[in-house]
PDB file with one MODEL, atoms N, CA, C and O in Angstrom:
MODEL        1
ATOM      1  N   UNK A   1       0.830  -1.177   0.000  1.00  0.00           N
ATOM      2  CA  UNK A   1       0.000   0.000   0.000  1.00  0.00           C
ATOM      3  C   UNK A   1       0.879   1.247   0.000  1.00  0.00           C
ATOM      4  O   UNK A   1       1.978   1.187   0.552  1.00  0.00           O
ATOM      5  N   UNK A   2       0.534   2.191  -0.489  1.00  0.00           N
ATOM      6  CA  UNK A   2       1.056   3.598  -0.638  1.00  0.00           C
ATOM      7  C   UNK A   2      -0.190   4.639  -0.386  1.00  0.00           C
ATOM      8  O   UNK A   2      -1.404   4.602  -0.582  1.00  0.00           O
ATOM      9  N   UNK A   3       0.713   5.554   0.133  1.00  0.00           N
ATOM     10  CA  UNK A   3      -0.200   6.879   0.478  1.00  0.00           C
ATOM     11  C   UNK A   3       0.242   7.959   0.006  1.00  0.00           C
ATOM     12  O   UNK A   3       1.395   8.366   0.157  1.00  0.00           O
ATOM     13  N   UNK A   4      -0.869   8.655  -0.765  1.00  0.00           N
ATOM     14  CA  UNK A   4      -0.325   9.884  -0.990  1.00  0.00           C
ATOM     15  C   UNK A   4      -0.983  10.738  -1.404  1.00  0.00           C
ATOM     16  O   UNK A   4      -1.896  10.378  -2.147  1.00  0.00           O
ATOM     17  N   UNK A   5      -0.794  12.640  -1.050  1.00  0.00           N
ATOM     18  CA  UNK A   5      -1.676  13.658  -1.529  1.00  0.00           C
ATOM     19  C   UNK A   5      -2.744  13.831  -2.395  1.00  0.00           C
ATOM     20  O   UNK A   5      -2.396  12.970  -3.204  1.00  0.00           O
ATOM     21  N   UNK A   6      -3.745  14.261  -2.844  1.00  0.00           N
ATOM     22  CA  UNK A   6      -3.765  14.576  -3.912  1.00  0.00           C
ATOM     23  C   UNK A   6      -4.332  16.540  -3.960  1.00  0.00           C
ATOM     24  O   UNK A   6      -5.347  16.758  -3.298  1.00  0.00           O
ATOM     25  N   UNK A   7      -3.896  17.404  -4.460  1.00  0.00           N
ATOM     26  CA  UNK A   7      -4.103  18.787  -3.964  1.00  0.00           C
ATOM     27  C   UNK A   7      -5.355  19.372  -4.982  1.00  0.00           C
ATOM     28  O   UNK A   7      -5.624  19.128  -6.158  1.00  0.00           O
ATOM     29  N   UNK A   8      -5.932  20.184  -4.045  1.00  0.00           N
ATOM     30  CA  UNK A   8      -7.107  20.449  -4.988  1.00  0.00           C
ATOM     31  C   UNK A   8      -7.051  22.087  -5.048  1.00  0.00           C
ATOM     32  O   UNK A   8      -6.113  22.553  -4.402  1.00  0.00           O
ATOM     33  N   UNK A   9      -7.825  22.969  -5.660  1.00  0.00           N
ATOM     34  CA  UNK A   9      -8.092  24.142  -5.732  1.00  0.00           C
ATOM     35  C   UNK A   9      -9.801  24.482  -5.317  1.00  0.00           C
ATOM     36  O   UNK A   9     -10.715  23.664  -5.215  1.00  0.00           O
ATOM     37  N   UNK A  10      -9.833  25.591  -5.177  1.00  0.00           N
ATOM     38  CA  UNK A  10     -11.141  25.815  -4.699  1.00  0.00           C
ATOM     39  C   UNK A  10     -12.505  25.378  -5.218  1.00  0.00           C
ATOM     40  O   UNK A  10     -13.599  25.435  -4.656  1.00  0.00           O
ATOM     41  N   UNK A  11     -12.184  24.937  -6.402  1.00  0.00           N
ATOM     42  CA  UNK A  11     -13.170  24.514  -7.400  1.00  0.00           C
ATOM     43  C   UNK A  11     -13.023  22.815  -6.975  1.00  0.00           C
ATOM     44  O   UNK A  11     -14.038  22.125  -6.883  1.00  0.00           O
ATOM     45  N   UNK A  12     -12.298  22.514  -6.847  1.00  0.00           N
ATOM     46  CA  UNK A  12     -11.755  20.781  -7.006  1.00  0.00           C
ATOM     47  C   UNK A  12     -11.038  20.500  -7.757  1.00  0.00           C
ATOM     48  O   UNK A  12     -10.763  19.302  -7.821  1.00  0.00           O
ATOM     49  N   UNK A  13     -10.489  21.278  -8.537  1.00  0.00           N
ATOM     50  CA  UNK A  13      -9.549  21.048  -9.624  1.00  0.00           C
ATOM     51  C   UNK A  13      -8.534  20.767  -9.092  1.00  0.00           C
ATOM     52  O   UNK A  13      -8.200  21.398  -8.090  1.00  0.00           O
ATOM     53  N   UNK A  14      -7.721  19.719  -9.606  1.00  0.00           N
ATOM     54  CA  UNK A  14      -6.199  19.264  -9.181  1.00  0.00           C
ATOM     55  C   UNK A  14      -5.094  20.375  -9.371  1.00  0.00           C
ATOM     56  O   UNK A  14      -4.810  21.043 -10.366  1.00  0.00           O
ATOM     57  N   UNK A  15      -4.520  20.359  -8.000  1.00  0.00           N
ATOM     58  CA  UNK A  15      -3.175  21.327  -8.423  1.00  0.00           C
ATOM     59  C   UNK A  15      -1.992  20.563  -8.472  1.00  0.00           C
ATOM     60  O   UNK A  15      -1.723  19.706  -7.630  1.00  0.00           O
ATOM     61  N   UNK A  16      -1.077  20.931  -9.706  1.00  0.00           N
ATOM     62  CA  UNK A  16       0.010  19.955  -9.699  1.00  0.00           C
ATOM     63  C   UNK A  16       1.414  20.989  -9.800  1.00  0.00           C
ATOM     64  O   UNK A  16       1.214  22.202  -9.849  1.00  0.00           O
ATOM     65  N   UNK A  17       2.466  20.594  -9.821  1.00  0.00           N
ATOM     66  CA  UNK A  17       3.825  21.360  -9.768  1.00  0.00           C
ATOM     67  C   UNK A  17       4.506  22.325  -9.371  1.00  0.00           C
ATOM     68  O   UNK A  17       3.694  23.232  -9.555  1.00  0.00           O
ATOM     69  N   UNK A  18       5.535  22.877  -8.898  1.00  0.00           N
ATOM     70  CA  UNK A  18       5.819  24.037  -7.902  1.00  0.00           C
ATOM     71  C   UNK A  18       6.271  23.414  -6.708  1.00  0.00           C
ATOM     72  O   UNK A  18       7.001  22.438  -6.881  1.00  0.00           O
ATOM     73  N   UNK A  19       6.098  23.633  -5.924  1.00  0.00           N
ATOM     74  CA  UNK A  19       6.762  22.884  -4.109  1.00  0.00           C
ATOM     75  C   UNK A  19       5.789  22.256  -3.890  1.00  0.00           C
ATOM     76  O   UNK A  19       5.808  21.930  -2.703  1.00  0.00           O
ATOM     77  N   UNK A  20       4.487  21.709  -4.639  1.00  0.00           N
ATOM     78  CA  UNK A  20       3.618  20.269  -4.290  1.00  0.00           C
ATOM     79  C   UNK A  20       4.261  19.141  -3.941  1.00  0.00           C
ATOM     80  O   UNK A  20       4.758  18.691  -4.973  1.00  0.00           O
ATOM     81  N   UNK A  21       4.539  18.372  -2.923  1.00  0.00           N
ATOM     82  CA  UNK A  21       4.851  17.130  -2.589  1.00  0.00           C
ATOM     83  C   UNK A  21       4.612  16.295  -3.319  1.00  0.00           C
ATOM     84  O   UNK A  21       3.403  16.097  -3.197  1.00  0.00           O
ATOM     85  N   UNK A  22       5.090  15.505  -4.191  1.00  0.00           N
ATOM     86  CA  UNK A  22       4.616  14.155  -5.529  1.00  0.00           C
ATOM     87  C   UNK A  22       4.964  13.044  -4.697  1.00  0.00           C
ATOM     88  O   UNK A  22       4.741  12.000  -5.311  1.00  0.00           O
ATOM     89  N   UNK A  23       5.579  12.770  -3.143  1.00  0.00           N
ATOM     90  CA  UNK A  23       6.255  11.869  -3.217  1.00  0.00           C
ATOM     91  C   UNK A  23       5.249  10.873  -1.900  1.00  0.00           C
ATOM     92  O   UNK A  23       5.168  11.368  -0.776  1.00  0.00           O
ATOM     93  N   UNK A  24       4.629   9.658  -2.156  1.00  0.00           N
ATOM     94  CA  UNK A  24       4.486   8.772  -1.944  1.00  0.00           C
ATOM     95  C   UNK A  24       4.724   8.335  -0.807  1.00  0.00           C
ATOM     96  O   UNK A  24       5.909   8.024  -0.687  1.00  0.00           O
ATOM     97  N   UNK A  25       4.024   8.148   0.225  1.00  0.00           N
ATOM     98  CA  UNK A  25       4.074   7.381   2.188  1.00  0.00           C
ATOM     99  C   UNK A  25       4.124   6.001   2.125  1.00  0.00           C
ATOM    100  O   UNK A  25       3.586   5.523   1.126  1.00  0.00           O
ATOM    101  N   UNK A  26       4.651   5.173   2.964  1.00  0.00           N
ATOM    102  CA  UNK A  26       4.715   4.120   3.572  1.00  0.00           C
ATOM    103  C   UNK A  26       2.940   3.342   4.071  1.00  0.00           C
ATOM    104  O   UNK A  26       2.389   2.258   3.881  1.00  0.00           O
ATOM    105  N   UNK A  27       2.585   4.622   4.758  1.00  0.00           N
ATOM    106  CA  UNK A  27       1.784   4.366   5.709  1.00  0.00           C
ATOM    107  C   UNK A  27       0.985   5.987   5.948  1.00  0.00           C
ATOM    108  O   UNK A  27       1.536   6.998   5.513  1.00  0.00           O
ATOM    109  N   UNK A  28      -0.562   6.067   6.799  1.00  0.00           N
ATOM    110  CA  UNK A  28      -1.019   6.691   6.993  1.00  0.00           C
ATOM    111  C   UNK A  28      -0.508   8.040   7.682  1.00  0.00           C
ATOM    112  O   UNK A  28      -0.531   9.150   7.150  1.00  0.00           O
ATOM    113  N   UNK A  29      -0.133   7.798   8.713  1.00  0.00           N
ATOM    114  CA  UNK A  29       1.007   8.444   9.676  1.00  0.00           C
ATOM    115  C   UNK A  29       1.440   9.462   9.450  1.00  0.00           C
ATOM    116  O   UNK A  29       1.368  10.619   9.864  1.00  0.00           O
ATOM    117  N   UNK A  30       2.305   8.451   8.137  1.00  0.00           N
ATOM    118  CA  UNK A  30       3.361   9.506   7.935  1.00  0.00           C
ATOM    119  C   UNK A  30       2.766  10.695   6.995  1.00  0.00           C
ATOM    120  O   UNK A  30       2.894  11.918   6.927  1.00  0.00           O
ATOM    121  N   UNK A  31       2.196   9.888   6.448  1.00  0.00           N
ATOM    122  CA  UNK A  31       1.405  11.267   5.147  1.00  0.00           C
ATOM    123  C   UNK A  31       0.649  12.303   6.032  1.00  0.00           C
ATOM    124  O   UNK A  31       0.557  13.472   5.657  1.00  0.00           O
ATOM    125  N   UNK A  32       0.169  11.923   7.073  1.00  0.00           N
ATOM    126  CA  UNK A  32      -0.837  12.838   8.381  1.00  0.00           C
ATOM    127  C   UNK A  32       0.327  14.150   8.754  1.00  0.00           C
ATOM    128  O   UNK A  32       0.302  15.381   8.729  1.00  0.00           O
ATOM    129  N   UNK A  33       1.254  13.154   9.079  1.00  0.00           N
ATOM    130  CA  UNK A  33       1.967  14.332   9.783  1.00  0.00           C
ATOM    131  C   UNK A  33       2.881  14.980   8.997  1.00  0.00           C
ATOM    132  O   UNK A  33       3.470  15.962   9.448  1.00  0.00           O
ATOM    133  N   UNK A  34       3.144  14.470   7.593  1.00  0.00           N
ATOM    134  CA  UNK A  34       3.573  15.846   6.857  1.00  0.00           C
ATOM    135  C   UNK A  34       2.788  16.847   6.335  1.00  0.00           C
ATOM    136  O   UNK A  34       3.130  18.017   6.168  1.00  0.00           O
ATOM    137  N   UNK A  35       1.543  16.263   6.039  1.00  0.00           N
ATOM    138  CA  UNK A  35       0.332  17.135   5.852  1.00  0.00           C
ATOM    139  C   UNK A  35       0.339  18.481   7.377  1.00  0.00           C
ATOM    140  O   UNK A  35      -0.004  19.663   7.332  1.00  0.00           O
ATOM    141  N   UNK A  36       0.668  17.975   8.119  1.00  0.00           N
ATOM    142  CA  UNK A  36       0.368  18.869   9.612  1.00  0.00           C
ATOM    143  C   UNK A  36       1.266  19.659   9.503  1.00  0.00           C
ATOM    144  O   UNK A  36       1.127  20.725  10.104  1.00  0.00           O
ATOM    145  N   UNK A  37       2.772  19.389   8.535  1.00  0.00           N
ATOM    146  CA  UNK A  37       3.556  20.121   9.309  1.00  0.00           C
ATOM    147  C   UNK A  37       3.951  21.162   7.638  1.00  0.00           C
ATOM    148  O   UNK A  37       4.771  22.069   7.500  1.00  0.00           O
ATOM    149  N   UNK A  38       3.179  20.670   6.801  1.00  0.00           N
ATOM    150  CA  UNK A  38       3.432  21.887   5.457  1.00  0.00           C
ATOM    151  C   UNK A  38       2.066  21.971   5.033  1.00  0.00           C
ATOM    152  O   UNK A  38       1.799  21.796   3.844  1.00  0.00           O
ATOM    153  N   UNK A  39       1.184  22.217   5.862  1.00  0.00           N
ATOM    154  CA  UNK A  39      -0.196  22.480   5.444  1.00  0.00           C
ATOM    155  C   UNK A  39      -0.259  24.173   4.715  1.00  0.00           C
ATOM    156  O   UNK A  39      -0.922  24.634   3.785  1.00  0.00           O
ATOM    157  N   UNK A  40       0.672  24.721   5.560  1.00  0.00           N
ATOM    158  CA  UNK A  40       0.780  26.236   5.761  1.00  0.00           C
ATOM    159  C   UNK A  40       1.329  26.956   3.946  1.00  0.00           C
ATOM    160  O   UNK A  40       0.679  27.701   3.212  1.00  0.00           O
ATOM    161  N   UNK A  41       2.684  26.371   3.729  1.00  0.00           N
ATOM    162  CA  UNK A  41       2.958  26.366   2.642  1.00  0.00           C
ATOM    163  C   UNK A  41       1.875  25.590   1.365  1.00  0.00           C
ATOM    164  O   UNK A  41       1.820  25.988   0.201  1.00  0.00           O
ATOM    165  N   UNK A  42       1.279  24.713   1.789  1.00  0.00           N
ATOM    166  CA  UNK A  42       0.622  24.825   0.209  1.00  0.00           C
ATOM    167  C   UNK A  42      -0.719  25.319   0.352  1.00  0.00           C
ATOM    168  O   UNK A  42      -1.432  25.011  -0.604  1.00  0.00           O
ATOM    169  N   UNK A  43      -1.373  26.097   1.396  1.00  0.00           N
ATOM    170  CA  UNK A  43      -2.392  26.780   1.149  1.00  0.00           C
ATOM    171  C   UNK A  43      -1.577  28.598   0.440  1.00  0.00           C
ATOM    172  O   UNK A  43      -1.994  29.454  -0.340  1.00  0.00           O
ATOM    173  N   UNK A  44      -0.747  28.491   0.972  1.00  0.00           N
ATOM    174  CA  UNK A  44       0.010  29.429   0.066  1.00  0.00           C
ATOM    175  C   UNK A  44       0.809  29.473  -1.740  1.00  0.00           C
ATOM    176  O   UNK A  44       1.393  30.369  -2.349  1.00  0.00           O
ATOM    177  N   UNK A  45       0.498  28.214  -2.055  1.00  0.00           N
ATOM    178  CA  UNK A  45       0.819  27.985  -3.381  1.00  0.00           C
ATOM    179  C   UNK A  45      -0.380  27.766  -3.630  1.00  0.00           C
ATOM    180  O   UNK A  45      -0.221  27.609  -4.841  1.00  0.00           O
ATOM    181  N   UNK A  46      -1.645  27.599  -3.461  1.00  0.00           N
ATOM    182  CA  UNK A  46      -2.628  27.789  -3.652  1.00  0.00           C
ATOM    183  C   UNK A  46      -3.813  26.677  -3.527  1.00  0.00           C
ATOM    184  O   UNK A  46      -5.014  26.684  -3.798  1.00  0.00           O
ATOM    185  N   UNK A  47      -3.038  25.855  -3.065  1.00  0.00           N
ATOM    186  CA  UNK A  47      -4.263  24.627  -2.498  1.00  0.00           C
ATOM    187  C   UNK A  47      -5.107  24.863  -1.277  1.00  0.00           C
ATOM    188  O   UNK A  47      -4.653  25.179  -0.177  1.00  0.00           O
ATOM    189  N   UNK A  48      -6.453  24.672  -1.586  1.00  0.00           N
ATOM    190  CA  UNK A  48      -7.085  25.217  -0.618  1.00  0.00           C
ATOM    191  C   UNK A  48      -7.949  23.640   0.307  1.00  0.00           C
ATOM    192  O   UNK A  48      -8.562  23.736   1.370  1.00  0.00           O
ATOM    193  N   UNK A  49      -7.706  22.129  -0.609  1.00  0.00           N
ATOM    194  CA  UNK A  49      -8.252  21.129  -0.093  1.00  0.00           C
ATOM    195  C   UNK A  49      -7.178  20.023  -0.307  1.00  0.00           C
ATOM    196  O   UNK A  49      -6.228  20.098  -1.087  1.00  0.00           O
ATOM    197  N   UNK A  50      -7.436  19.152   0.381  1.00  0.00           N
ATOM    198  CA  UNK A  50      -6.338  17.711   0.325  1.00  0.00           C
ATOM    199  C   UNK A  50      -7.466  16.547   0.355  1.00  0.00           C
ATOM    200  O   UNK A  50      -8.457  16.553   1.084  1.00  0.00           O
ATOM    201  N   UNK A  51      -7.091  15.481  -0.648  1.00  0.00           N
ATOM    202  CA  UNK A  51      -7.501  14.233  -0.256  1.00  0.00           C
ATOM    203  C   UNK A  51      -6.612  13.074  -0.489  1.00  0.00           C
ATOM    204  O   UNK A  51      -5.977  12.913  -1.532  1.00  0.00           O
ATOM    205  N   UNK A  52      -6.592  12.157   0.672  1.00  0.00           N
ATOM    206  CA  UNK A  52      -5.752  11.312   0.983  1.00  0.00           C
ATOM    207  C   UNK A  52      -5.989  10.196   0.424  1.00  0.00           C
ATOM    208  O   UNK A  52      -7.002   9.512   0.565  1.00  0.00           O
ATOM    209  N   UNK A  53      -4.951   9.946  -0.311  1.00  0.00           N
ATOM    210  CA  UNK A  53      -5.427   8.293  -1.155  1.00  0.00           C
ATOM    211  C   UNK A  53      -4.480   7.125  -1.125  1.00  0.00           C
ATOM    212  O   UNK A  53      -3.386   7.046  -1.685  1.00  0.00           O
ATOM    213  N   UNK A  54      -5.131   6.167  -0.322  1.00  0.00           N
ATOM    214  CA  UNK A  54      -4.772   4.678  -0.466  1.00  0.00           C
ATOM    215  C   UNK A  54      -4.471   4.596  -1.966  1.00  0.00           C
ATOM    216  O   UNK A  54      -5.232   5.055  -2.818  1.00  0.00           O
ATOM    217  N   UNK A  55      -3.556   4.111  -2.178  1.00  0.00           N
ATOM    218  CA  UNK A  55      -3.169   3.856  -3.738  1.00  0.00           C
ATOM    219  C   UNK A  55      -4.407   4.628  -4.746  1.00  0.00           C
ATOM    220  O   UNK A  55      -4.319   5.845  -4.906  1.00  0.00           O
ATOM    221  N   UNK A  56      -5.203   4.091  -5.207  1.00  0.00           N
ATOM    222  CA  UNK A  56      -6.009   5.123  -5.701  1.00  0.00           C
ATOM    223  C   UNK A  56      -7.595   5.325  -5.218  1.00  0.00           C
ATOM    224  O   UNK A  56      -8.509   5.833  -5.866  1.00  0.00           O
ATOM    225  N   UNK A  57      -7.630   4.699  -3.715  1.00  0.00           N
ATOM    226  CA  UNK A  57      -8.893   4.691  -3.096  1.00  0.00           C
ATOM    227  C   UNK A  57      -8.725   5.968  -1.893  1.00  0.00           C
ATOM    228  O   UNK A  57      -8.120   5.773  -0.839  1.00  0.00           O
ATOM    229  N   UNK A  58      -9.352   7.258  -2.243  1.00  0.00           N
ATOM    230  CA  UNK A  58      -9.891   8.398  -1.411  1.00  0.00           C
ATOM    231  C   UNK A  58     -10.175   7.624   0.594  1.00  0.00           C
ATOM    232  O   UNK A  58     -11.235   7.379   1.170  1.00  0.00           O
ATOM    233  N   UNK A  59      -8.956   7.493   1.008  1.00  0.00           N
ATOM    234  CA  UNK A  59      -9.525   7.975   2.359  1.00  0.00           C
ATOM    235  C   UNK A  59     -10.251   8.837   2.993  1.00  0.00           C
ATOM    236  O   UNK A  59     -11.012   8.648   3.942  1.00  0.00           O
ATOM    237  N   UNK A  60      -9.979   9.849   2.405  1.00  0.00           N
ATOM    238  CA  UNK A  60     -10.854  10.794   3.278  1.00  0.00           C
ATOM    239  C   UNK A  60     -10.596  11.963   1.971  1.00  0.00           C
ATOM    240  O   UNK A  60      -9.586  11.978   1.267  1.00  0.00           O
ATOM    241  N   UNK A  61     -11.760  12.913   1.846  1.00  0.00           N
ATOM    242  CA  UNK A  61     -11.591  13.780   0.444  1.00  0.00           C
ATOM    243  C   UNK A  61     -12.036  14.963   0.622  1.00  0.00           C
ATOM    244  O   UNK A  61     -13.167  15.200   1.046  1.00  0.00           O
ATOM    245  N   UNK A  62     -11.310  15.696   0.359  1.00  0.00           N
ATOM    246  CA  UNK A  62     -11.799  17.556   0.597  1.00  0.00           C
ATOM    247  C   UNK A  62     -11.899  18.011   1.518  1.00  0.00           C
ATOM    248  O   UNK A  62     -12.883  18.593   1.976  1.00  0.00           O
ATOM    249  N   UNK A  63     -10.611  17.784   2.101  1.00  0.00           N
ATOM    250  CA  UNK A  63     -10.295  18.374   3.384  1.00  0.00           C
ATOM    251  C   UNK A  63      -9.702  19.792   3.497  1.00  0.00           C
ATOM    252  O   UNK A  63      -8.513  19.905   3.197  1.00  0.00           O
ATOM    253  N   UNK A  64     -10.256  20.692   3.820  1.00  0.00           N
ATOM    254  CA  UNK A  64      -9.912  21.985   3.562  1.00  0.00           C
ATOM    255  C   UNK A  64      -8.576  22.194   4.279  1.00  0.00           C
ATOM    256  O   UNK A  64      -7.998  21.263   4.841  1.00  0.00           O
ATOM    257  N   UNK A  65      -8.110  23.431   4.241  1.00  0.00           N
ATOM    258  CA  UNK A  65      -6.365  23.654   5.029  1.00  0.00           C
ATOM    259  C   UNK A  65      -6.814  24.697   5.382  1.00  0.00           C
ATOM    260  O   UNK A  65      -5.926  25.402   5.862  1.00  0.00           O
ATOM    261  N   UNK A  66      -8.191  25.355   5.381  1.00  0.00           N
ATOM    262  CA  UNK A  66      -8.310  26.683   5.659  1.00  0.00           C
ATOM    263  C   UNK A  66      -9.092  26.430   7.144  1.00  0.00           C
ATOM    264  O   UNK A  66     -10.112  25.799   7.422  1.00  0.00           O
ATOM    265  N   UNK A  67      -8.111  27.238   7.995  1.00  0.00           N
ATOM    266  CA  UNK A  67      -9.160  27.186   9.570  1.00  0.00           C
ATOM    267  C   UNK A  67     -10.619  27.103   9.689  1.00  0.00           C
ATOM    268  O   UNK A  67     -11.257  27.534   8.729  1.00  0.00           O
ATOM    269  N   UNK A  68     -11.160  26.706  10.524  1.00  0.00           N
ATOM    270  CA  UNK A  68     -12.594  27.397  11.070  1.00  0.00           C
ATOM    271  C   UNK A  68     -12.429  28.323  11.306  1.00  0.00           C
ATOM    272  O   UNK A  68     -13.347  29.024  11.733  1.00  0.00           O
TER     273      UNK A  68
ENDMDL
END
């Protein structure tokens, strides 16, 4: 199994290239907590949602980066 990003824009449109992370987790974990710790930077390149995908099955989808 592999885990990894997928970045969206406000619409849902995929954002791809620039300082986007392309690179592929082990495990849940780890993808969690790099998500936690560069959430900041890619709502600043312009991703405003994340969904997390088991190889190509959506764990969890449209998760915003923008506070309550």
């Amino acid at each position: 199994m592999t885990w990894r990003w997928r970045y969206e824009n406000a619409d849902g449109g995929e954002v791809t290239g620039g300082v986007l992370q392309g690179d592929t987790f082990s495990n849940q974990a780890d993808a969690e907590s790099w998500l936690g710790e560069n959430w900041r930077e890619l709502l600043e390149s312009g991703v405003e949602r994340v969904t997390l995908l088991e190889d190509d099955r959506p764990e969890y989808e449209g998760m915003s980066l923008r506070p309550e």
